[in-house]
C-alpha positions as CSV (number, residue, x, y, z in Angstrom):
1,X,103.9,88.4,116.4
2,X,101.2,90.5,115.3
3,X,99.7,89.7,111.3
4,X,98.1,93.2,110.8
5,X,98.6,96.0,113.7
6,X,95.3,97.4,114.8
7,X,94.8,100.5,113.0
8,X,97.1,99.8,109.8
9,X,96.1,99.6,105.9
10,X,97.8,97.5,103.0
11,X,99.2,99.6,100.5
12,X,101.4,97.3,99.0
13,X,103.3,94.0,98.5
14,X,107.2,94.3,97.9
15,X,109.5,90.9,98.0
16,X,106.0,89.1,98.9
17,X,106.2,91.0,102.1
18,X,102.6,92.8,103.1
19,X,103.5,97.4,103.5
20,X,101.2,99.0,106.1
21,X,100.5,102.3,106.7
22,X,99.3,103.0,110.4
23,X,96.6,106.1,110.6
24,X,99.4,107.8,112.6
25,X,101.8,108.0,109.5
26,X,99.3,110.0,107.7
27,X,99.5,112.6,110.4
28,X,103.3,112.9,110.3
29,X,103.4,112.7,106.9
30,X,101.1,116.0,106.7
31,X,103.1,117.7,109.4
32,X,106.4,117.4,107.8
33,X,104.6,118.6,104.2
34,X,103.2,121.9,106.0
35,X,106.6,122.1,107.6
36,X,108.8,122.2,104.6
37,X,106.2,124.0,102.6
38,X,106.1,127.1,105.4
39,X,109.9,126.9,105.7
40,X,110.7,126.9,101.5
41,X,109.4,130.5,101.4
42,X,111.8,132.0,103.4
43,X,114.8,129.7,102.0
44,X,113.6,130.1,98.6
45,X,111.8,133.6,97.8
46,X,111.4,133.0,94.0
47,X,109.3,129.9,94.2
48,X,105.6,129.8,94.1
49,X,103.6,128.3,97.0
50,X,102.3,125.5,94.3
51,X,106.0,124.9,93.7
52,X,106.8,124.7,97.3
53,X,104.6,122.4,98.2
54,X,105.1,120.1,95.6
55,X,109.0,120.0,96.4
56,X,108.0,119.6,100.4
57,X,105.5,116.6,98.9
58,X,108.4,114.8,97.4
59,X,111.0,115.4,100.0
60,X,108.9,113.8,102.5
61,X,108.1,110.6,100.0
62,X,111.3,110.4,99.9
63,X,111.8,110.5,103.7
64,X,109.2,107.9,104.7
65,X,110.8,106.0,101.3
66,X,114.0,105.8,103.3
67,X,111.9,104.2,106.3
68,X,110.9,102.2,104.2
69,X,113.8,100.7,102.7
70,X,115.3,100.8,106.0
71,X,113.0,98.1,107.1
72,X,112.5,96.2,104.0
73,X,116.5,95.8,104.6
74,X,116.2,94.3,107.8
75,X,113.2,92.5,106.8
76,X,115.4,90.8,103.7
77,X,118.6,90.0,106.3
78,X,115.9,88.1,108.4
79,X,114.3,86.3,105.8
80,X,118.3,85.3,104.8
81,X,118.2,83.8,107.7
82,X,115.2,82.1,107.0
83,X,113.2,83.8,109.4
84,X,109.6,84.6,107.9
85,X,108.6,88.1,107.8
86,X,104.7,88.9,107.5
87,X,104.2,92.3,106.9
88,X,105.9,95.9,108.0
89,X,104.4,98.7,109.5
90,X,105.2,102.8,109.0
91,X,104.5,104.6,112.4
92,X,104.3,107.5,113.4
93,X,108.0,107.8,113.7
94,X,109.5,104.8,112.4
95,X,108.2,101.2,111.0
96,X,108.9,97.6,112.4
97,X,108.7,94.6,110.2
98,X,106.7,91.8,111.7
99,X,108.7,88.5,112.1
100,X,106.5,85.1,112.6
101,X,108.7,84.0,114.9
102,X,111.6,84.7,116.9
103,X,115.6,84.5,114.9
104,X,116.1,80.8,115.5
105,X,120.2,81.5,116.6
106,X,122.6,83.9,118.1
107,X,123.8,84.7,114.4
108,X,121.0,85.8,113.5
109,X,119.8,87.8,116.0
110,X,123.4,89.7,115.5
111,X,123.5,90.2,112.0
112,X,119.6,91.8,112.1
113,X,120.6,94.2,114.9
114,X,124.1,94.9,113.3
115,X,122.1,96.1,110.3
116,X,120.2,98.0,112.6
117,X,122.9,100.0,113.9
118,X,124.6,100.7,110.6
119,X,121.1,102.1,108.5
């Protein structure tokens, strides 16, 4: 598999496994902060713009946090199963975490995509 997707930066290191940002995340991530900010007024009349944007700042950390823990979660299950995960990788509209090689049974492979279906 891929060590470091082309166009991707290292922002962290969690469980010795290596979190990436690709340039495309950054786009989203600004998208979905204007979004919420434009749609707060009109839900909430009484805040401020500052305030609004702050809260559509968080919500969306907290979004692309979920992502993140979603992967991290299959990226722990495969490393249970002693397959070695390098790095993972936010998208534009998801992540993948990079495995070094492919699950080494049946088992395995199950277990991963079952935790797939149920996060």
């Amino acid at each position: 598999m891929l060590r470091n997707v082309p166009g991707s930066v290292r922002i962290a290191r969690l469980f010795g496994i290596d979190i990436n940002i690709h340039f495309s995340w950054i786009l989203i991530f600004f998208l979905v902060v204007l979004n919420l900010a434009d749609s707060f007024p009109q839900q909430f009349p009484q805040w401020s713009n500052q305030k609004g944007l702050v809260v559509a700042s968080i919500t969306a950390f907290l979004f692309f946090g979920s992502v993140l823990g979603h992967e991290l979660a299959h990226s722990l299950v495969a490393r249970r199963f002693q397959m070695s995960v390098s790095s993972i990788t936010l998208f534009l509209l998801g992540g993948v975490a990079n495995l070094r090689k492919e699950p080494p049974s049946v088992t395995s492979r199950r277990s991963t995509s079952t935790l797939r279906r149920s996060t």
